[in-house]
Legacy VTK file of the C-alpha trace (Angstrom):
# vtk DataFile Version 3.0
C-alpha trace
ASCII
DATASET POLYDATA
POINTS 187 float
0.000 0.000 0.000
1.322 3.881 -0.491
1.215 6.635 2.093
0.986 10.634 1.258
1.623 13.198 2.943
-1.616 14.532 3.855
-1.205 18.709 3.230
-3.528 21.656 3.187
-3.271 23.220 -0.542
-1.899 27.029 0.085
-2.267 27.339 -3.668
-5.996 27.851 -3.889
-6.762 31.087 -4.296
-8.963 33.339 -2.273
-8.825 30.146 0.879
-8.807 30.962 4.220
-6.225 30.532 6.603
-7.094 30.096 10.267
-5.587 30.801 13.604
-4.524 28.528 16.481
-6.874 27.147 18.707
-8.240 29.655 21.868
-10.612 28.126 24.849
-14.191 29.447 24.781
-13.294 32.644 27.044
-9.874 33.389 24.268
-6.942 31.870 26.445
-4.592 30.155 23.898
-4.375 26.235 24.419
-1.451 24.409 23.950
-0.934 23.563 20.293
2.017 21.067 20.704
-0.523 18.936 22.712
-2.432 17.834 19.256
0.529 15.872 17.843
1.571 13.800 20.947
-0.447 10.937 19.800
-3.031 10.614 22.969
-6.790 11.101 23.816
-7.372 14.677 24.978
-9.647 16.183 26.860
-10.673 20.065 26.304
-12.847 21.582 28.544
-15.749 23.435 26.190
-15.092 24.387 22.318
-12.594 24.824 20.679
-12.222 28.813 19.253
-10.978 28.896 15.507
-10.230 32.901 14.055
-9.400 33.409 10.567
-6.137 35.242 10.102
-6.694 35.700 6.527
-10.810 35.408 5.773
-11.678 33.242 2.924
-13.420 30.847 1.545
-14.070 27.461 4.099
-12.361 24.500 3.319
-13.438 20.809 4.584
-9.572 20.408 5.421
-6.786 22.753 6.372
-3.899 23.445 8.916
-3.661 26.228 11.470
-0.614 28.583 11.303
1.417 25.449 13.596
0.130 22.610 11.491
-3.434 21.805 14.071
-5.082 19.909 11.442
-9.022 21.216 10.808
-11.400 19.239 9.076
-15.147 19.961 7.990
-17.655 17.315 9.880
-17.305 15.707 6.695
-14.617 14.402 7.027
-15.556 13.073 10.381
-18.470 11.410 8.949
-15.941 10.287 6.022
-13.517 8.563 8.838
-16.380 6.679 10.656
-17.669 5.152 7.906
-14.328 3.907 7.605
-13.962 2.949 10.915
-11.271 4.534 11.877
-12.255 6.081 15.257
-9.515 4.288 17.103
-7.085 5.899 14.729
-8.368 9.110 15.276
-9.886 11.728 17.769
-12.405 14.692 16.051
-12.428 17.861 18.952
-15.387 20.323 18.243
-14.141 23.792 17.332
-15.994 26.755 16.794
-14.591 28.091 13.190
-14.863 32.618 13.148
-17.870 32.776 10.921
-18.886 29.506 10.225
-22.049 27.955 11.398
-20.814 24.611 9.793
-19.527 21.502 12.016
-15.502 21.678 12.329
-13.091 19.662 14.235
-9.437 19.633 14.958
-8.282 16.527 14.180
-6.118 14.770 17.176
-4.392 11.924 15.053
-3.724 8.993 18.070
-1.107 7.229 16.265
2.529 8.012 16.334
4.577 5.262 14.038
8.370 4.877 13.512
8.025 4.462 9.875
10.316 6.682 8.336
13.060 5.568 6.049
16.291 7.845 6.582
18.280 6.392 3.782
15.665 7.105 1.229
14.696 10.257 2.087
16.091 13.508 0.472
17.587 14.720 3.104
17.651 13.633 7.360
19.328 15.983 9.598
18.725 15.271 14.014
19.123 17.633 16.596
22.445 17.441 17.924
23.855 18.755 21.865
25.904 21.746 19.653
22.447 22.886 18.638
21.420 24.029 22.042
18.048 22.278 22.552
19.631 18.771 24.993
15.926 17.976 25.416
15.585 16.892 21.010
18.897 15.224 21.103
18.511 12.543 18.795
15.221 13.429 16.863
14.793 14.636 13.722
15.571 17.930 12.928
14.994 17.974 9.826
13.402 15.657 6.903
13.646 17.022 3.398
12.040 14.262 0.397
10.322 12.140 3.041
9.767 8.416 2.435
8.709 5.331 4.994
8.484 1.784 5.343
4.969 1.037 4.723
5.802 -2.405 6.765
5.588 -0.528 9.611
2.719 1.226 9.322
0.175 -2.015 10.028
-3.243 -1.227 9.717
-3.487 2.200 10.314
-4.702 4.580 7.417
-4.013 8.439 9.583
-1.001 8.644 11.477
2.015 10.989 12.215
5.299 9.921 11.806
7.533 9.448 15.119
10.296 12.708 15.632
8.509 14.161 12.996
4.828 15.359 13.743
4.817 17.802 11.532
3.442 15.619 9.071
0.425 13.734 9.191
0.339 10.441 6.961
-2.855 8.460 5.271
-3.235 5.753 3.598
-3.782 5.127 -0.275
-7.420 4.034 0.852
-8.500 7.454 2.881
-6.732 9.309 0.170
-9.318 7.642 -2.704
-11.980 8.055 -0.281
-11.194 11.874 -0.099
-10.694 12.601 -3.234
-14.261 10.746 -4.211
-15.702 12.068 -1.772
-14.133 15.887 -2.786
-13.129 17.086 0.386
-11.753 20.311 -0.178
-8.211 21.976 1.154
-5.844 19.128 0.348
-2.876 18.056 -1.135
-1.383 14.356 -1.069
2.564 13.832 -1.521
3.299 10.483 -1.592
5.799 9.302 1.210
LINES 1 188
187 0 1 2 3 4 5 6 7 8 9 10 11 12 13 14 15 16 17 18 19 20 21 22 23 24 25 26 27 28 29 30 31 32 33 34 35 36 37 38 39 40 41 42 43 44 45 46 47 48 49 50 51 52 53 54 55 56 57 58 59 60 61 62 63 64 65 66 67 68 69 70 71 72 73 74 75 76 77 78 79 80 81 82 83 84 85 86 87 88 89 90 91 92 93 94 95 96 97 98 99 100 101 102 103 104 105 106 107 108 109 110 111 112 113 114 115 116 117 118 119 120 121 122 123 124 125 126 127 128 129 130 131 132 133 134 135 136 137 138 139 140 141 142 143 144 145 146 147 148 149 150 151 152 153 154 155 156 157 158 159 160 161 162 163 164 165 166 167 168 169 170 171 172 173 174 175 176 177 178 179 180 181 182 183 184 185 186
């Protein structure tokens, strides 16, 4: 089976671009806590502004990568049953009166393939941060080892959560069923 890179698509024009997640009463919420791979637990909604207004998209990243997604796409996932792959967190979306979630992916895998990949750079003591020694620091030209992966069709690759991986399956499935906002690299 192939994986892609599952991005939002900058290049359509006149899109919106939303903010990071704020609690109901506009305290900021930790955004590094979406890509740690566990169930979470907000208290209320979710609070999504638009930093650049624009048209809605079923599926898109905040400025640090939150992934968004229409209740589509929740609907989309279910009937695919991949709820223990996945958590869906209501959000409120600035203007919308639509259902959107942030999308809490629960998997982390150690998938990727450093020898294949463009280019695979890890945080070293030198570069001042002791706490990343050893993790990626950078990956350029990604590629994995789909026999790692096992079942799972949405995941995030382990030392790099940036990215978040499907499946050839959920990518067919999105595209048929024309979820708006993405782009698929394949991995």
């Amino acid at each position: 089976m192939k994986y892609y890179d599952l991005l939002s698509n900058m290049r359509l024009p006149g899109r919106w671009v939303l903010a990071d997640p704020v609690d109901a009463h506009g305290q900021a919420v930790d955004p590094w806590q979406f890509d740690k791979g566990r169930l979470l637990k907000p208290e209320g909604k979710l609070v999504l502004h638009q930093v650049r207004p624009g048209s809605a998209l079923d599926f898109s990243f905040t400025t640090l990568t939150i992934p968004v997604v229409h209740g589509r796409v929740v609907s989309l996932c279910e009937r695919l049953g991949l709820q223990q792959q996945v958590q869906f967190l209501p959000a409120q979306v600035e203007g919308q009166s639509e259902p959107y979630f942030i999308l809490n992916s629960l998997r982390i895998i150690r998938c990727i393939d450093d020898a294949r990949c463009e280019e695979v750079r890890y945080w070293r003591l030198e570069d001042g941060d002791p706490d990343r020694v050893g993790q990626y620091r950078v990956v350029a030209g990604m590629r994995i080892e789909p026999s790692k992966v096992g079942d799972s069709h949405i995941f995030r690759p382990w030392g790099w959560s940036v990215a978040l991986l499907v499946s050839e399956r959920l990518k067919q499935v999105m595209e048929e069923e024309r979820i708006t906002g993405t782009k698929f690299v394949e991995v």
